[in-house]
N, C-alpha and C positions, 0 to 999 in steps of 0.2 A: 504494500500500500504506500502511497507517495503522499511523502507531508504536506507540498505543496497543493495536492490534490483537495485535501482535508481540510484547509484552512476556512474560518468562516468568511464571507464574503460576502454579508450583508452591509458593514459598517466599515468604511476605510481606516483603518488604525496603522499604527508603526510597523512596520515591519518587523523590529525586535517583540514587537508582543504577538505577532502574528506567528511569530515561528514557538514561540514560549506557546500559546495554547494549542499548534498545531501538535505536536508533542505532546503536552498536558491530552488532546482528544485518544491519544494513540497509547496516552495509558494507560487509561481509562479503560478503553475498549478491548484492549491486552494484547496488542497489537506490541507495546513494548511491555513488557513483563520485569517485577523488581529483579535488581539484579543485572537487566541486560544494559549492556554500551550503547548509548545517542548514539547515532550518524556522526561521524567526524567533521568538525567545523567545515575541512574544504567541503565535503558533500554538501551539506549543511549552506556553503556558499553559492554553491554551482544551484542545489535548487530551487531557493530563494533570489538570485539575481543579487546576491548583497554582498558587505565586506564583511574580513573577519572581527572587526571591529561591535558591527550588530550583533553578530552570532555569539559572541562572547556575553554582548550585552543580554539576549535571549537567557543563554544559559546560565547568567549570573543570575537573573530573576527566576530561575526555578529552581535553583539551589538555595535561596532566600525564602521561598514560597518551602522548600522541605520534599521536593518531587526528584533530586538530583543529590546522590554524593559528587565531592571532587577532591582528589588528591594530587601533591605535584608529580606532573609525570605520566600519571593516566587518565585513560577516558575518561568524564563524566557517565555515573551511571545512574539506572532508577528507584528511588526507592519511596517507600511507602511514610507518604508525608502524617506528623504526628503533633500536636499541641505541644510540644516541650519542645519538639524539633523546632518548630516555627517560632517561639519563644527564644531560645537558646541563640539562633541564626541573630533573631530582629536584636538581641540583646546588645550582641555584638557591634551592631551601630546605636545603639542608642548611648550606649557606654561614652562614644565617641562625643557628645553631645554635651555633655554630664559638666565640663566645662565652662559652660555656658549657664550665667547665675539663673536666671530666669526658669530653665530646663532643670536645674539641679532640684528647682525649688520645687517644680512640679512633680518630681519624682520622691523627691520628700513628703510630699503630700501626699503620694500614691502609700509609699510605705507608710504614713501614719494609719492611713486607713488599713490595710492590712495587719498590720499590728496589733490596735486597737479592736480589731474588729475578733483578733486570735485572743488575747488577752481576756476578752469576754467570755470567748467559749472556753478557753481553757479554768475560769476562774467557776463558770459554771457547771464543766461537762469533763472536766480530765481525769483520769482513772489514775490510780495510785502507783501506775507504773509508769505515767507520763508524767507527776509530779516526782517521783524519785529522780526522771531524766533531768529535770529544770534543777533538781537541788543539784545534782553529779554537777551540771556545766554551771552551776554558780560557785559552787564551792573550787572549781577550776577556777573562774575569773577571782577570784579572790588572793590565791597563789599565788595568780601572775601580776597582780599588783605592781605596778611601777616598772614591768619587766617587756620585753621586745614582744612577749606574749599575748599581752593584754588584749591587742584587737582584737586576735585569733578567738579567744575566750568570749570576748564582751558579741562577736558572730555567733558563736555558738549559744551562748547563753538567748539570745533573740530567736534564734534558730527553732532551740526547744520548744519555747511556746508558741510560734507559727506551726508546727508539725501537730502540732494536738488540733488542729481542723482537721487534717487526714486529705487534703484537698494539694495535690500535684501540681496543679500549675501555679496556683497559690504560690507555694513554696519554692516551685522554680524563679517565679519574678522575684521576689523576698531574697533569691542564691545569688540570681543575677547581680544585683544592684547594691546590696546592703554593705558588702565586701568594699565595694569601689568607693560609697559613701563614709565609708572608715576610714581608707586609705588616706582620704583627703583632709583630714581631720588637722589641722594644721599644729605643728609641735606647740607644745604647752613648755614654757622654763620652768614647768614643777609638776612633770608628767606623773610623779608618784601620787599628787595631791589631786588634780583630775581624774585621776583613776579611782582615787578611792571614791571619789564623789561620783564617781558613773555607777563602781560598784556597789555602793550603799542604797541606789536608784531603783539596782535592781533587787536589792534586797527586800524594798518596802513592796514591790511587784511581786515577788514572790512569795512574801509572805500571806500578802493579798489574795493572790490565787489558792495558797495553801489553806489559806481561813474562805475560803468561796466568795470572798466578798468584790461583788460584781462589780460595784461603783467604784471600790478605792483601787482595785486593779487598773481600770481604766483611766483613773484620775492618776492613778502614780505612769501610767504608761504615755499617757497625752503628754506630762508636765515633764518628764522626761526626753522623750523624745524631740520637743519643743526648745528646752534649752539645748540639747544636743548641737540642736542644726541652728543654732543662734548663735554656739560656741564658733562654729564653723565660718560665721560670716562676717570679714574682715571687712575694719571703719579704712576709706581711704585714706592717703598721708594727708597729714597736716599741712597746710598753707602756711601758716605762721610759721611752723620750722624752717621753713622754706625760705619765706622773708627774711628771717633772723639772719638766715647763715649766708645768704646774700646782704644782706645789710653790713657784716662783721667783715665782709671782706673788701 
C-alpha cells in the first residue's frame, strides 16, 4: 500500500503532517505493525515530492505524539503510543521552558494543585503501609539535613504522598517536573538552616496526614509549598548600589 496513496485529501495541510498521518493511517490499519521500520527518509522523499528536511520534521512529530521509537543510528520504528509515553516525550520540552518566570510559575501552580489535591487523599484515605512509606522518606530527609542529599530526600518525601492516589500519570507529571523545580532552588549561605525549615514543613504535613486531619494537611501543604516557590524568586539588583559605586568612582 503507498503512503502517498492514503493520504487525506480533503483539506490542504503541510506536507510534514500529511506524511505524519499518512503513516499514523497505516498503523492503525496494520499495515505497519509495532515493531516494524518506517520507509526510509529517501523513500519517504521520493514519494512525497519533499526534502529530507520535512520528512524528518514528519517523523519528529510522531515520535512526540508516542507512535515512533528512534535511536542514533537506526531506523525509526513503530510503536504502540501510551499516556506516560506522551507525557514523558512532551516533558522533555517543557522542561526547556521552565526558564522562563512566567512558565515556571504556571507549573508551580500545576504542582500545587496536584499536591494539595494528594495531600487530601492521603490525609483521608492512606493505609498504614503508605503512611509507614511517608514516615521511611521523612525520616530520610531529616539525615540528610544540611547535606548534598537533601533534595534527593525533600523528592522523595513529596513523592510518597502523590503515590497514595494510585493515579500514573498523576505521578508521572509530579516525576517530571518536581526534580527540575528543586534543582533551581537557588543556594541559600545557610543551607543547613533552610533545610531544617523545609524539613520541619514537612513534619507538620505529616503529622497531619498521620492524625487524618484533612484541613491542617492541606493548610501545612498550601503554606509550604507557597513559601517554597517564593524562596525561589529573586528581587532584581539594586539601582542604588549601582549609583553609589558609580558615584564613588
Amino acid at each position: 500500500m503507498s503512503l502517498d496513496k492514503d493520504m487525506p485529501q480533503d483539506a490542504p495541510k503541510r506536507v510534514a503532517d500529511r506524511i505524519a498521518e499518512a503513516i499514523i493511517a497505516q498503523i492503525k490499519d496494520g499495515t505497519l505493525a509495532v515493531g516494524d521500520a518506517v520507509p526510509t527518509e529517501r523513500e519517504l522523499c521520493d514519494r512525497f515530492s519533499t526534502s529530507r528536511p520535512t520528512v524528518r520534521e514528519a517523523l519528529s512529530s510522531l515520535h512526540m505524539r508516542g507512535f515512533l521509537s528512534t535511536g542514533t543510528g537506526k531506523r525509526p520504528r513503530v510503536t504502540n503510543p501510551s499516556l506516560e509515553d506522551v507525557f514523558t516525550l512532551a516533558g522533555d520540552h517543557i522542561r526547556e521552558i521552565l526558564g522562563n518566570a512566567e512558565s515556571g510559575a504556571h507549573l508551580e501552580q500545576m504542582r500545587q494543585f496536584i499536591e494539595a489535591g494528594a495531600v487530601r487523599v492521603a490525609a483521608e484515605n492512606a493505609s498504614n503501609i503508605q503512611v509507614a512509606k511517608m514516615q521511611a522518606a521523612l525520616e530520610k530527609n531529616m539525615e540528610s539535613v544540611g547535606t548534598d542529599a537533601f533534595p534527593e530526600t525533600d523528592i522523595a518525601f513529596h513523592r510518597s504522598i502523590v503515590a497514595v492516589v494510585g493515579n500514573p500519570i498523576i505521578l508521572k507529571l509530579h516525576d517530571m517536573f518536581v526534580s527540575t523545580m528543586l534543582a533551581k532552588r537557588p543556594k541559600s549561605p545557610s543551607p543547613r538552616r533552610l533545610d531544617a525549615v523545609v524539613y520541619e514543613e514537612h513534619r507538620a504535613i505529616y503529622e497531619a496526614v498521620l492524625n487524618g486531619d484533612v484541613i491542617a494537611a492541606t493548610k501545612h501543604m498550601d503554606s509550604h509549598l507557597e513559601r517554597s516557590y517564593r524562596a525561589r524568586l529573586a528581587a532584581p539588583k539594586s539601582l542604588l548600589k549601582d549609583a553609589k559605586s558609580v558615584g564613588e568612582t
